[in-house]
MARLUMFI-298832 format. One record per residue (C-alpha): residue in three letters; residue number from 1; x, y negated, z. Coordinates in steps of 0.02 Angstrom, whole numbers, padded with zeros to 5 digits. Each point is the difference from the previous one (the first is absolute). Example, Ala and Ser with C-alpha at 12.3 -4.5 7.8 and 13.67 -1.06 7.14 Angstrom:
// MARLUMFI-298832
ALA/1/00615/00225/00390 $
SER/2/00069/-00172/-00033 $
//
This chain:
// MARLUMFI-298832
UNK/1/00000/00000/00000 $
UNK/2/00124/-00100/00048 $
UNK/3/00074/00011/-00183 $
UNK/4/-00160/-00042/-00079 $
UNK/5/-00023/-00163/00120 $
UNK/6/00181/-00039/-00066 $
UNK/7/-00064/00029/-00157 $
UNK/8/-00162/-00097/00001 $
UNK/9/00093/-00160/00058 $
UNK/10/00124/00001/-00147 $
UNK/11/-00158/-00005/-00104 $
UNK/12/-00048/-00139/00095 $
UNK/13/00149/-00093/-00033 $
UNK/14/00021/00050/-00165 $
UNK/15/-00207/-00050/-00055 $
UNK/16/-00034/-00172/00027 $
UNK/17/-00181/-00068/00016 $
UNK/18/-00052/00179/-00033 $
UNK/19/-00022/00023/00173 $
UNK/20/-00067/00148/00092 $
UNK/21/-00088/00090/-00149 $
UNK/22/00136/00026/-00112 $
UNK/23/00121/00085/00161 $
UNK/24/-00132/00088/00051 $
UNK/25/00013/00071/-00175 $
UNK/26/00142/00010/00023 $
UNK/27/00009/00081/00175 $
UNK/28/-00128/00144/-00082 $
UNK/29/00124/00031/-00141 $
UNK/30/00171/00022/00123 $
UNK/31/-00114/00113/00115 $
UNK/32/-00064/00127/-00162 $
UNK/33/00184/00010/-00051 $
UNK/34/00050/00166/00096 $
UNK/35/-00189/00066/-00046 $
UNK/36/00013/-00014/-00179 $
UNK/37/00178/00043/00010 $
UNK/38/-00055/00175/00064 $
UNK/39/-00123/-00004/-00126 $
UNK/40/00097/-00012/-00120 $
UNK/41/00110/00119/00046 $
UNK/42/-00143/00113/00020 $
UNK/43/-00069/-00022/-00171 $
UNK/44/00144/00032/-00095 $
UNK/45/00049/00145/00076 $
UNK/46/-00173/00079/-00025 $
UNK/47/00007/-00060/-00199 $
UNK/48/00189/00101/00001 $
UNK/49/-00106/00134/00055 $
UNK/50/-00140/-00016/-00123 $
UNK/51/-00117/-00010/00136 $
UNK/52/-00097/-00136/-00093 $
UNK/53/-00156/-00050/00099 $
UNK/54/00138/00001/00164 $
UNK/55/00105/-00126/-00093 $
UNK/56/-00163/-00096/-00032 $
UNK/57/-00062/-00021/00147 $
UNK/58/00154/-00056/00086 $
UNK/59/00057/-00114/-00145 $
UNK/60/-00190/-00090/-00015 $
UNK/61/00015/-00025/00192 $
UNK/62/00177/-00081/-00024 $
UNK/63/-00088/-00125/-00117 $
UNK/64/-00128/-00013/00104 $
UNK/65/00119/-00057/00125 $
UNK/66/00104/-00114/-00083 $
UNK/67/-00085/-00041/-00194 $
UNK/68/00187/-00087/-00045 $
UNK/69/00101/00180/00020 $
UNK/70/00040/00001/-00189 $
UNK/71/00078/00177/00061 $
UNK/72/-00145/00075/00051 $
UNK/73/-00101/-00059/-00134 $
UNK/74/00138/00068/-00105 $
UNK/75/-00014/00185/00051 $
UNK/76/-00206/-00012/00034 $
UNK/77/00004/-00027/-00194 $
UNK/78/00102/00150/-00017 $
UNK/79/-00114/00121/00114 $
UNK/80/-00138/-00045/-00118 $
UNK/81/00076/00017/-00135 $
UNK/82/00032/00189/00067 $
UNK/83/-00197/00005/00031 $
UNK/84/-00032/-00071/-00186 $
UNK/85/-00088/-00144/00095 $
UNK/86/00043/-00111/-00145 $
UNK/87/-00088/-00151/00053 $
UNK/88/00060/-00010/00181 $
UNK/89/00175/00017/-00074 $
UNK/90/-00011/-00130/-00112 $
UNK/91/-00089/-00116/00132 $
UNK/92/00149/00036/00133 $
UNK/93/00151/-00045/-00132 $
UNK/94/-00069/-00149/-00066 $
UNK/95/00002/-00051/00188 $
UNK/96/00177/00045/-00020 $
UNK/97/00025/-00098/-00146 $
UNK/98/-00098/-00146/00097 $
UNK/99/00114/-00003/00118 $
UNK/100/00162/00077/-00063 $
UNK/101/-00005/-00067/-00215 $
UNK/102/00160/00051/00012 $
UNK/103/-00004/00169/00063 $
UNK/104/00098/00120/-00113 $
UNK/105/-00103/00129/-00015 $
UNK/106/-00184/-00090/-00004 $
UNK/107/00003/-00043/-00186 $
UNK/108/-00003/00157/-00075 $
UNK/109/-00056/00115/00132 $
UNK/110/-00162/-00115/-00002 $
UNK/111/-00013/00007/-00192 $
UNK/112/-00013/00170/00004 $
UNK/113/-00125/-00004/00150 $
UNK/114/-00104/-00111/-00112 $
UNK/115/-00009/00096/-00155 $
UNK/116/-00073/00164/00114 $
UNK/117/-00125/-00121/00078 $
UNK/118/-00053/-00058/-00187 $
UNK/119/00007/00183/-00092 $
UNK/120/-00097/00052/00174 $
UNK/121/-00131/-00145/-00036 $
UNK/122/-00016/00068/-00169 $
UNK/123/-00025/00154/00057 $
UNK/124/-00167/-00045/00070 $
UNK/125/-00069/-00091/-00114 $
UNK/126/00025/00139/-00128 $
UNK/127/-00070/00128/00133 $
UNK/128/-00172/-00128/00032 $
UNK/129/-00006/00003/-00191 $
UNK/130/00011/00201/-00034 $
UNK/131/-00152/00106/-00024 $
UNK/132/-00050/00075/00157 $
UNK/133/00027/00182/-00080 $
UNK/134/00024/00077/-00177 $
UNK/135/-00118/00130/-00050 $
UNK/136/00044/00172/-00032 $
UNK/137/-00042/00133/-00118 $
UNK/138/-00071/00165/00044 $
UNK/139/00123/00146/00047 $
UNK/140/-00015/00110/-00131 $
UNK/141/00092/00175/-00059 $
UNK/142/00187/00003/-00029 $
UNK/143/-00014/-00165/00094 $
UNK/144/00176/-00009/00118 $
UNK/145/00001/-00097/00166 $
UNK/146/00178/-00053/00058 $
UNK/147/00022/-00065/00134 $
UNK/148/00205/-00087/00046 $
UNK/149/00130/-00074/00115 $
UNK/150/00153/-00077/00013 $
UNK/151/00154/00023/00104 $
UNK/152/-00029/00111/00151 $
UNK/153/00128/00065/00117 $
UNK/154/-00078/00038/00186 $
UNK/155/00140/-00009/00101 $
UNK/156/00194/00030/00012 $
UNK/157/00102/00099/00114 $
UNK/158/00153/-00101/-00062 $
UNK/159/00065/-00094/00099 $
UNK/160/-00085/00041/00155 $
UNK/161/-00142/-00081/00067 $
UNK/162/-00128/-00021/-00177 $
UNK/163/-00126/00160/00036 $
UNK/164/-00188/-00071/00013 $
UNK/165/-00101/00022/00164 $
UNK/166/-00056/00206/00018 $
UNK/167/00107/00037/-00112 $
UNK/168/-00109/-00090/-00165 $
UNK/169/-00136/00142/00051 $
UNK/170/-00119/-00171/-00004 $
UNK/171/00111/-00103/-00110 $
UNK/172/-00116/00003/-00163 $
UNK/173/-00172/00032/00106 $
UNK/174/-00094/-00177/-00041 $
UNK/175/00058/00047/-00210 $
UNK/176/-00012/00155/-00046 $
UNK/177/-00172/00002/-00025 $
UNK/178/00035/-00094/-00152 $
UNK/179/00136/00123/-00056 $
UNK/180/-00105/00145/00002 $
UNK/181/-00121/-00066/-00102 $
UNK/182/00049/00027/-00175 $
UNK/183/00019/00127/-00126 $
UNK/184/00200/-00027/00018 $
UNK/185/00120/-00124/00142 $
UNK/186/00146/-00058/-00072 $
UNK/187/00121/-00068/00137 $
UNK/188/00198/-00061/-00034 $
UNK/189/00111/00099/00144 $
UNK/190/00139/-00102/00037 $
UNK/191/00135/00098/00063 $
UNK/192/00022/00194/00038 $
UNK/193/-00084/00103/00116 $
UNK/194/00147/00093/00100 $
UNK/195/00049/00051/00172 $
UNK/196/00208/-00001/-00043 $
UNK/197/00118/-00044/-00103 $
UNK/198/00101/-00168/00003 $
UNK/199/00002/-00165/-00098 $
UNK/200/00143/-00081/-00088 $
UNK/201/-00110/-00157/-00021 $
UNK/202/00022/-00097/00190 $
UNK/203/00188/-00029/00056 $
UNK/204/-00005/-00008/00199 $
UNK/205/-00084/-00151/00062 $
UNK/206/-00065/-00070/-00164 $
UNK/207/-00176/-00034/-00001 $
UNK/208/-00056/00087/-00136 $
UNK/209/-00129/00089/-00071 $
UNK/210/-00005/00192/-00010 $
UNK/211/-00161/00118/00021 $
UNK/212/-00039/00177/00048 $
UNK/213/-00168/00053/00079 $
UNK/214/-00005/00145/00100 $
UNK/215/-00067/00149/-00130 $
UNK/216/-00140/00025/00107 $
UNK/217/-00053/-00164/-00050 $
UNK/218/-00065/00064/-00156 $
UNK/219/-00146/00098/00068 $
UNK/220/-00067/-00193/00014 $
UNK/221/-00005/-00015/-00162 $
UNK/222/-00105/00147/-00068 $
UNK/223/-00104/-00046/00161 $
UNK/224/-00035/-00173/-00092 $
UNK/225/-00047/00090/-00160 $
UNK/226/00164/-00060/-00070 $
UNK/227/00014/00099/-00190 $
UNK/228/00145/-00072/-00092 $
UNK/229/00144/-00064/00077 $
UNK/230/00154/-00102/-00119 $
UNK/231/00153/00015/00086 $
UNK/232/00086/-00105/-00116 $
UNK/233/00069/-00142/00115 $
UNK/234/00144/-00074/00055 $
UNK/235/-00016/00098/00161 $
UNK/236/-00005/00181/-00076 $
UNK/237/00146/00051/00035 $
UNK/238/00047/-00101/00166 $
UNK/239/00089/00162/00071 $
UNK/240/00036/00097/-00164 $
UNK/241/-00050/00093/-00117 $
UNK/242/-00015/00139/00145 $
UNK/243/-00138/-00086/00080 $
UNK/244/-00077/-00060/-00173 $
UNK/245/00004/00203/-00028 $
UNK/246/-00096/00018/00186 $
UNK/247/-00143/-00135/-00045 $
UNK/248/-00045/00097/-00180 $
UNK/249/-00010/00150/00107 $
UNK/250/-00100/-00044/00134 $
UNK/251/-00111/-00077/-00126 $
UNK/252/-00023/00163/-00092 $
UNK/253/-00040/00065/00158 $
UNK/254/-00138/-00102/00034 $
UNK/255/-00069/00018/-00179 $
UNK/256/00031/-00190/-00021 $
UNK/257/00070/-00037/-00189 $
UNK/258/00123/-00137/-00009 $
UNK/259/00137/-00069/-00149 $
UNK/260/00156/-00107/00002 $
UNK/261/00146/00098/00006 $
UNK/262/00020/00032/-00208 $
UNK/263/-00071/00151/-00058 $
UNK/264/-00132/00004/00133 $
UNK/265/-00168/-00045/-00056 $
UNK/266/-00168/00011/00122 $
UNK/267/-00121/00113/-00095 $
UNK/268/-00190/00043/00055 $
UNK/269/-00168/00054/-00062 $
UNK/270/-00149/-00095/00055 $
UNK/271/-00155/00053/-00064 $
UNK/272/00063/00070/-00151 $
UNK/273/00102/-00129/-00045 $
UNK/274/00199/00020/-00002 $
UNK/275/00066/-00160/00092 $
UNK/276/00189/-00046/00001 $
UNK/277/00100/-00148/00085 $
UNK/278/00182/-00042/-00031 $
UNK/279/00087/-00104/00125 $
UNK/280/00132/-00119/-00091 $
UNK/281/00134/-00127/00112 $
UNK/282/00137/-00117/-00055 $
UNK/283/00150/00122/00043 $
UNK/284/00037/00165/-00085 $
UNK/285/-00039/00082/00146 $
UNK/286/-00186/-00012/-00063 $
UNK/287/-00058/00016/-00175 $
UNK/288/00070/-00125/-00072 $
UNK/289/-00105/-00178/00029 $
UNK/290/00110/-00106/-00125 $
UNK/291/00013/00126/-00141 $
UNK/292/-00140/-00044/-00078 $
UNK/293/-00011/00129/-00175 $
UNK/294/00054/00151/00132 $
UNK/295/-00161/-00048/00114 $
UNK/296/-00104/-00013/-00161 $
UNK/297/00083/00155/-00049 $
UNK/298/-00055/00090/00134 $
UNK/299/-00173/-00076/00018 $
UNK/300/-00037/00083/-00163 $
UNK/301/00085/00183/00072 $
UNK/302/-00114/-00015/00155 $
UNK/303/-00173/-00050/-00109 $
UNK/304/00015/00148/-00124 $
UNK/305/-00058/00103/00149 $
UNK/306/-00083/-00110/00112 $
UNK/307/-00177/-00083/-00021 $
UNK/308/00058/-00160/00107 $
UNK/309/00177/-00055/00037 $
UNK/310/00031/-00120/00148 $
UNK/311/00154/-00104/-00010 $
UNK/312/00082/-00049/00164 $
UNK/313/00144/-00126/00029 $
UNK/314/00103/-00063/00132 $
UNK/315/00075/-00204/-00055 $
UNK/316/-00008/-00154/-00015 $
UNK/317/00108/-00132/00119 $
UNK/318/-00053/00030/00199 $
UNK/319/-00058/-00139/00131 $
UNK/320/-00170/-00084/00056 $
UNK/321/00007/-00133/-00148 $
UNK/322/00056/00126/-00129 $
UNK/323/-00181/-00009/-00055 $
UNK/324/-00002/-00043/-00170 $
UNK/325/00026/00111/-00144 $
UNK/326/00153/-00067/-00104 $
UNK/327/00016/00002/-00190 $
UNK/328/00171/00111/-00037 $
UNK/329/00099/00078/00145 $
UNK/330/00017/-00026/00183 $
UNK/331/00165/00021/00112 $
UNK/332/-00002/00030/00182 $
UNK/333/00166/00026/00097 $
UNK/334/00082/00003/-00163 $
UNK/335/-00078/00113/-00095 $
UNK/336/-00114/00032/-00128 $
UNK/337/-00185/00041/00047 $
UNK/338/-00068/00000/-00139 $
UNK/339/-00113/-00104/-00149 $
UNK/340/-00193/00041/00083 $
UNK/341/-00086/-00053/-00137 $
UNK/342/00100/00086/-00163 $
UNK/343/-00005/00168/00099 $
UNK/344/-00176/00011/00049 $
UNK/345/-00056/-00065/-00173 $
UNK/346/00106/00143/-00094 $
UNK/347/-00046/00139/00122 $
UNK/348/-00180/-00044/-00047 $
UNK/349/00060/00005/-00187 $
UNK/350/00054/00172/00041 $
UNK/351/-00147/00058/00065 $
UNK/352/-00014/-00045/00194 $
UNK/353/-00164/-00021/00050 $
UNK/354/00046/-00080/00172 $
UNK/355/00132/-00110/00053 $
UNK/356/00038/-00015/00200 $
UNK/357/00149/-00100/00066 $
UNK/358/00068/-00039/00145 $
UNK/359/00186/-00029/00079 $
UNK/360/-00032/-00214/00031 $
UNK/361/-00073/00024/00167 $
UNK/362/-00149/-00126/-00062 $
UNK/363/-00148/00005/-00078 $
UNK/364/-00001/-00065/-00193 $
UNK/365/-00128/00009/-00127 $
UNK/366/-00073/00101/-00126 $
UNK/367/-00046/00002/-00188 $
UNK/368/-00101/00108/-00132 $
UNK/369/00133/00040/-00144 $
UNK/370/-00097/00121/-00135 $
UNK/371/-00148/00074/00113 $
UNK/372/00140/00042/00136 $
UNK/373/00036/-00085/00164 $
UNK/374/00159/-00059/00062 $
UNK/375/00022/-00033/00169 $
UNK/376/00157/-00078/00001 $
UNK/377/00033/00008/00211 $
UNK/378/-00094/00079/00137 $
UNK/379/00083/-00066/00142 $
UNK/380/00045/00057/00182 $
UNK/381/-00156/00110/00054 $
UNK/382/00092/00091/00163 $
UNK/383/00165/-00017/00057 $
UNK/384/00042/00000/00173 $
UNK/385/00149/-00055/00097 $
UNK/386/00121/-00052/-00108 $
UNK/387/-00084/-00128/-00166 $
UNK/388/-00019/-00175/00029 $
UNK/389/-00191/-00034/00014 $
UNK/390/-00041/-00190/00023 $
UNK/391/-00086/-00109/-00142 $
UNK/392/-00043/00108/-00165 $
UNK/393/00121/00151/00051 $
UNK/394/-00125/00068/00129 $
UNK/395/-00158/-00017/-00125 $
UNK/396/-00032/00162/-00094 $
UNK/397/-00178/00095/-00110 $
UNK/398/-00053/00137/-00026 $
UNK/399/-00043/-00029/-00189 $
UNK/400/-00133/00144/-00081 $
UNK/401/-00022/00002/-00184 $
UNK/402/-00102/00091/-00112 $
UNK/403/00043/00079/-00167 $
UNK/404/-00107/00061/-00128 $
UNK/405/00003/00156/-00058 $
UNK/406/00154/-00039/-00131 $
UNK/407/00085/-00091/00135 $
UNK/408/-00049/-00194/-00052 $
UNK/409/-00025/-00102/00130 $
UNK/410/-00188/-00009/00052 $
UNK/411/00015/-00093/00173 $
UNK/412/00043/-00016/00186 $
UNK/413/00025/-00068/00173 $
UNK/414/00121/-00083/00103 $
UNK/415/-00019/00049/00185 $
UNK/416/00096/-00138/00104 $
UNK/417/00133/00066/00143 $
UNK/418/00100/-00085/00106 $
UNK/419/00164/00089/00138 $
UNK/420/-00009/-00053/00173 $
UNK/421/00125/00001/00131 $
UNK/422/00160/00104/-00064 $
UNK/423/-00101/00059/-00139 $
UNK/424/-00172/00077/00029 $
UNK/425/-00116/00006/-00165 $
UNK/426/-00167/-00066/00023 $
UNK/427/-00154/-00081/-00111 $
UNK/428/00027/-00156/00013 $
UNK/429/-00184/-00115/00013 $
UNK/430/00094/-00156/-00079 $
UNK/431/00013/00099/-00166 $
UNK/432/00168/-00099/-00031 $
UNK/433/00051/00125/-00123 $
UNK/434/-00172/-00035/-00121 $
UNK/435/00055/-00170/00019 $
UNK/436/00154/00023/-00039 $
UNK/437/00002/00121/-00164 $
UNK/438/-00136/-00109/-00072 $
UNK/439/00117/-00161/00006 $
UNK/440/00146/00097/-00072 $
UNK/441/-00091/00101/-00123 $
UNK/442/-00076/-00180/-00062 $
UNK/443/00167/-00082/-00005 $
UNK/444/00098/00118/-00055 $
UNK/445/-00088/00097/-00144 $
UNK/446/-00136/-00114/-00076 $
UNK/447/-00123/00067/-00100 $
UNK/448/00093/00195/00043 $
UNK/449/-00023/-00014/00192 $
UNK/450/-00141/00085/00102 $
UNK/451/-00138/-00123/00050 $
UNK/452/-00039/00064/00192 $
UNK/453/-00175/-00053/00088 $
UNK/454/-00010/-00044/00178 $
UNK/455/-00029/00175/00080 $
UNK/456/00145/00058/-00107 $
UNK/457/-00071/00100/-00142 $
UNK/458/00109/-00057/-00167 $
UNK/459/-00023/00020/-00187 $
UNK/460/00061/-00042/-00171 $
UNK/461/-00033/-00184/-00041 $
//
């Protein structure tokens, strides 16, 4: 106290003919210091953590506290930014810029903040002016009813620490029932299922990223009415081609078809029909992704004795505003992953009847090239413990299309999920993923993409 007193008369001094209100201001200010200080302190710690709503609350009561703690404002902008609370971030860094216009950072961290708040505005004014729902043509015979996901890995036992709660017995509960029904699930596994071996991948205490789920993991899977599995990733063969061998067999085992490694191809019968999917990625470890005349090649192999031929990729560039579908190649980390929109197109010209990708860890639109769809990424849809979730990475569908009975595209629906805490899959009320593949679809494709209504149902336009 006697430190504030001190402090309170220097403001005296120092404020002529203010007088009493301006050090009493003053006075309130000197005694908040060591509050917000905490606060602060507080805040940031829980944002390191990714404990976002945490970091919220101890950063808004900072502000609260003192409004001129250009620090705290700072960081409260970047825990909602971590919520994809674009409007609160952009109101808490132009305080920043208020009262900081030359902080070093504000300029184009707030541009950016201000482009989400304006695509996000967009957003909903597109969704108030979308049909409420698309109608749908009668099921009728040789009528197929697909039903697909994107990345899914439930849990790693490297490094220690990344198993879900009951061991994932519960992990997909609030989902599956969307899974199951459909005539086939199509899921991408990323990374092997395997009790052993070791990976060359991590060097000790890097923080990188290597998977393997227990093998008993994969009863979860046929549980969720998973069919077809690609396990052509970048995560395939995180501890060798020993524990790439392991996953194929359990697999088998469970009677669950899956394609990625070349010269495996997913093969079924479903009512009568022969149904095959190939699983492509942008290494050689895969079929081939960038060769396009080899994928073609083989498109045309697979349809001489199939009735329908699925085509599955993993690329495209990775992160939460890799959103947009490029024209020509991306690169990520260096290398190649691929051009989206020249492979799709000539594996349709070959005779692929549906297009699913995945491998960007976001959602991105889809189009209607020659009666077939192309669904050009299907995001994150469950993987816990060890994928960055916040923003657009933690949104995820379940996307169900129809084909006809000579595979053209006839219609479907978009199912909106969301992953909670570490990485739980849920349905998600918000539908941010409806939202979100109408926008791209528009913007990127034109007069090709899907036009989706507001309870998710999509069509040719």
């Amino acid at each position: 106290m006697i430190r504030l007193q001190t402090f309170l008369q220097r403001a005296i001094r120092s404020t002529p003919g203010v007088g009493a209100i301006a050090a009493a201001a003053a006075f309130s200010l000197a005694a908040a210091a060591p509050a917000t200080d905490a606060l602060f302190r507080d805040g940031v710690a829980a944002l390191k953590d990714k404990r976002v709503d945490d970091a919220r609350r101890h950063l808004s009561a900072c502000t609260g506290l003192d409004p001129q703690r250009i620090d705290c404002h700072w960081e409260l902008g970047w825990a909602h930014y971590l919520a994809g609370d674009w409007a609160r971030v952009v109101e808490e860094w132009r305080t920043v810029k208020r009262l900081q216009p030359r902080h070093p950072e504000v300029d184009r961290h707030l541009a950016t903040a201000e482009a989400n708040l304006a695509a996000l505005q967009q957003l909903e004014q597109r969704r108030a002016q979308a049909p409420a729902s698309l109608p749908r043509s009668r099921p009728t015979a040789g009528r197929l009813r697909i039903r697909a996901v994107g990345d899914m890995m439930l849990g790693t036992s490297f490094p220690e620490g990344y198993l879900p709660p009951d061991d994932g017995a519960h992990l997909l509960d609030d989902v599956a029932p969307l899974l199951t029904d459909a005539d086939l699930t199509f899921a991408n596994l990323e990374g092997p299922l395997c009790d052993s071996g070791t990976s060359d991948k991590c060097s000790p205490g890097s923080n990188c990223y290597a998977f393997r789920s227990p093998t008993r993991y994969g009863e979860y899977y046929r549980q969720a009415g998973i069919d077809l599995l690609s396990t052509a990733n970048n995560h395939a063969e995180d501890f060798g081609i020993e524990c790439r061998l392991a996953t194929e067999a359990t697999l088998d085992r469970l009677g669950i078809a899956y394609s990625g490694r070349p010269g495996t191809i997913a093969s079924v019968v479903r009512d009568g029909r022969r149904v095959a999917m190939i699983g492509f990625h942008s290494s050689r470890s895969g079929h081939y992704l960038n060769d396009h005349a080899g994928a073609a090649a083989l498109v045309r192999q697979i349809k001489a004795n199939h009735d329908v031929v699925i085509v599955s990729f993993h690329g495209g560039a990775e992160g939460a505003q890799m959103l947009h579908v490029p024209t020509g190649s991306e690169t990520h980390l260096g290398e190649n992953r691929g051009d989206l929109r020249a492979f799709a197109r000539a594996v349709v010209d070959a005779g692929a009847d549906l297009v699913l990708g995945h491998g960007p860890h976001v959602l991105r639109g889809a189009e209607v090239y020659r009666d077939r769809l192309i669904l050009y990424s299907l995001g994150n849809f469950a993987t816990y413990g060890r994928f960055a979730l916040s923003g657009n990475l933690g949104i995820g569908a379940v996307v169900e299309v129809d084909l006809d009975e000579q595979g053209r595209f006839v219609g479907g629906k978009i199912f909106a999920t969301r992953q909670i805490g570490r990485g739980i899959p849920v349905r998600d009320p918000d539908g941010v993923a409806i939202e979100l593949m109408r926008r791209l679809s528009i913007e990127d494709f034109g007069e090709r993409g899907i036009v989706v209504a507001g309870d998710g149902s999509f069509g040719r336009r």
